[in-house]
N, C-alpha and C positions, 0 to 999 in steps of 0.2 A: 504493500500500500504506500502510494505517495505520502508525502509530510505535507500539510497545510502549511500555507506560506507564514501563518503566524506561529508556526514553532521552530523555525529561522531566525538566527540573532547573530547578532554581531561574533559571535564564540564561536558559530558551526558551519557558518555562511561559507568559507572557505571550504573547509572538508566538500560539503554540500556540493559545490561547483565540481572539485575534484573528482567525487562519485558522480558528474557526470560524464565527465571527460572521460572518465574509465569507460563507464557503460556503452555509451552511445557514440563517443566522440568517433569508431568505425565507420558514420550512416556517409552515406555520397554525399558529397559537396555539389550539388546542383550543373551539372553536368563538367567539374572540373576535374584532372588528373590529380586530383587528392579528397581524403576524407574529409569531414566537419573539424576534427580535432586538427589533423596533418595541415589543416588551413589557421587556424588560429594561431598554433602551436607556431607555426616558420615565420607569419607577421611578428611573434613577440619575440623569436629569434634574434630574426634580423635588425629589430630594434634594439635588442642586449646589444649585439654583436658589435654595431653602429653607437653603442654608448647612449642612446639615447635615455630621458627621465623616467622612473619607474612609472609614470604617470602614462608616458605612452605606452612602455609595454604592457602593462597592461591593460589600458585600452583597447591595443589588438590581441591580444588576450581574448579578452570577456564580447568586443565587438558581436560577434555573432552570436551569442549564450541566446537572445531569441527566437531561434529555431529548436530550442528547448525547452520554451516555459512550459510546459505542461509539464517537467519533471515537477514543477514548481505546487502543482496542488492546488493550485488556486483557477490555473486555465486548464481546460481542457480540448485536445486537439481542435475542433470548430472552433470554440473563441481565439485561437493562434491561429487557424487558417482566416479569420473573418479580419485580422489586425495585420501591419505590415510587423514583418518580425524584428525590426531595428526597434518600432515603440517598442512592441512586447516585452523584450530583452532590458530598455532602459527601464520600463516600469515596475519590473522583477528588481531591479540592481539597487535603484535610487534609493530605499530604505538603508543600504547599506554601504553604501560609496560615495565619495563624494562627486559634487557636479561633475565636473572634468570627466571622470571616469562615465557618466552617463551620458554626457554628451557628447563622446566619442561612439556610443554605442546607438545613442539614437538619428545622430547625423550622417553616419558615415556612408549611408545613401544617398544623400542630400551634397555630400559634401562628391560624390560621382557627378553628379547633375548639374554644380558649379560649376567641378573645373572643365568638366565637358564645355558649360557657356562659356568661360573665363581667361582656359588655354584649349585653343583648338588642338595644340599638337596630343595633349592627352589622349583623345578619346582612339589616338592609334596604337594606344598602348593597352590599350583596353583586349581583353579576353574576348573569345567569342559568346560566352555565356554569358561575360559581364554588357558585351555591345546589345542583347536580345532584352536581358532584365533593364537594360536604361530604357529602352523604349516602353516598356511596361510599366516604369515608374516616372512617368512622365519626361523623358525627355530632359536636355540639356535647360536650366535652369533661365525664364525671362530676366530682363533688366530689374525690373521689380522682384524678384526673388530674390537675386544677388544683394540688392542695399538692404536686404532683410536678413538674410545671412550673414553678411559681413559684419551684421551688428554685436555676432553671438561673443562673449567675452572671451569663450575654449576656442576660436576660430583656427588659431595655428595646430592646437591640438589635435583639430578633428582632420585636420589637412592632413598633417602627420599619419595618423591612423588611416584613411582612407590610401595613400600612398601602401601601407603597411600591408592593407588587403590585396589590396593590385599585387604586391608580391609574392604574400603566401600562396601559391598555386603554383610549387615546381616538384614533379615529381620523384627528383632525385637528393631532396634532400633531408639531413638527418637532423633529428633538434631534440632535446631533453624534453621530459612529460610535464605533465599540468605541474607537481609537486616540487621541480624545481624553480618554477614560477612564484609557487603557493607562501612562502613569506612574503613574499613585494607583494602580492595579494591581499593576505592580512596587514600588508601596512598601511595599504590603501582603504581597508576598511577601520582600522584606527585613526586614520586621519579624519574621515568623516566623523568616526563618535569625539574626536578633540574639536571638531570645530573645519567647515568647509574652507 
């Protein structure tokens, strides 16, 4: 039996992610040459690897965890298929992360559809599955999207992160499991209980 999302706290919330990673983290990645895990896992890689702020790795970390809220107890598959999975994911997290970290999670679609309108040469970096899903989620972003966006305070972050994605899809590469991740994780969820 699932755990209802109110018996989730700041003490287990880690673990909790990790027994997903374990379980599930095998399922396809929406038509890409890697898993759900093997995809998150290589973005927060390559952000260690690049030195980057625990802030980002984990972003790309947890980025996708909304194709999983239904481990969560509280959604059940139909309500995760009726929501796009980036909210899902940010509204499972936000009790227990600070912004940054969910706003990497819930933009990082958003933050496709930018630099598609923003930087033309992007969008030829873009995957074949990622070029099919931007036209499903509406498309490169209007001028009125962008000054709305740019407003957002995590903007560099979620840029960050979105780059992050575009790279975890290589099917030859090796990266440590959730659990080496999993302190910078809890660090990021004691940040939020000290104060955003």
């Amino acid at each position: 039996m699932k755990p209802d999302i109110d018996t989730l706290s700041p003490a287990n919330i880690v673990d909790f992610i990790g027994g997903i990673f374990d379980r599930r983290g095998g399922e396809e990645y929406l038509g890409e040459p890697v898993t759900m895990a093997e995809h998150m896992l290589q973005g927060a890689t390559i952000a260690e690897q690049s030195g980057q702020p625990e802030e980002i790795i984990v972003g790309a970390l947890l980025h996708d965890i909304g194709h999983f809220t239904s481990e969560f107890g509280t959604y059940s598959m139909d309500d995760t298929e009726d929501r796009h999975h980036e909210d899902a994911g940010a509204e499972v997290l936000e009790r227990f992360f600070p912004s940054v970290i969910t706003d990497c999670v819930r933009y990082h679609v958003a933050a496709k559809r930018y630099l598609c309108a923003t930087k033309p040469a992007y969008f030829d970096r873009l995957s074949e599955a990622s070029v099919h899903s931007l036209m499903l989620q509406g498309g490169p972003m209007s001028d009125e999207e962008i000054a709305a966006f740019e407003k957002n305070p995590n903007l560099k972050q979620i840029i960050a992160v979105r780059y992050l994605d575009d790279a975890g899809k290589r099917d030859d590469m090796e990266t440590p499991d959730f659990w080496h991740f999993a302190p910078m994780v809890q660090r990021m969820v004691d940040r939020r209980r000290t104060g955003d």
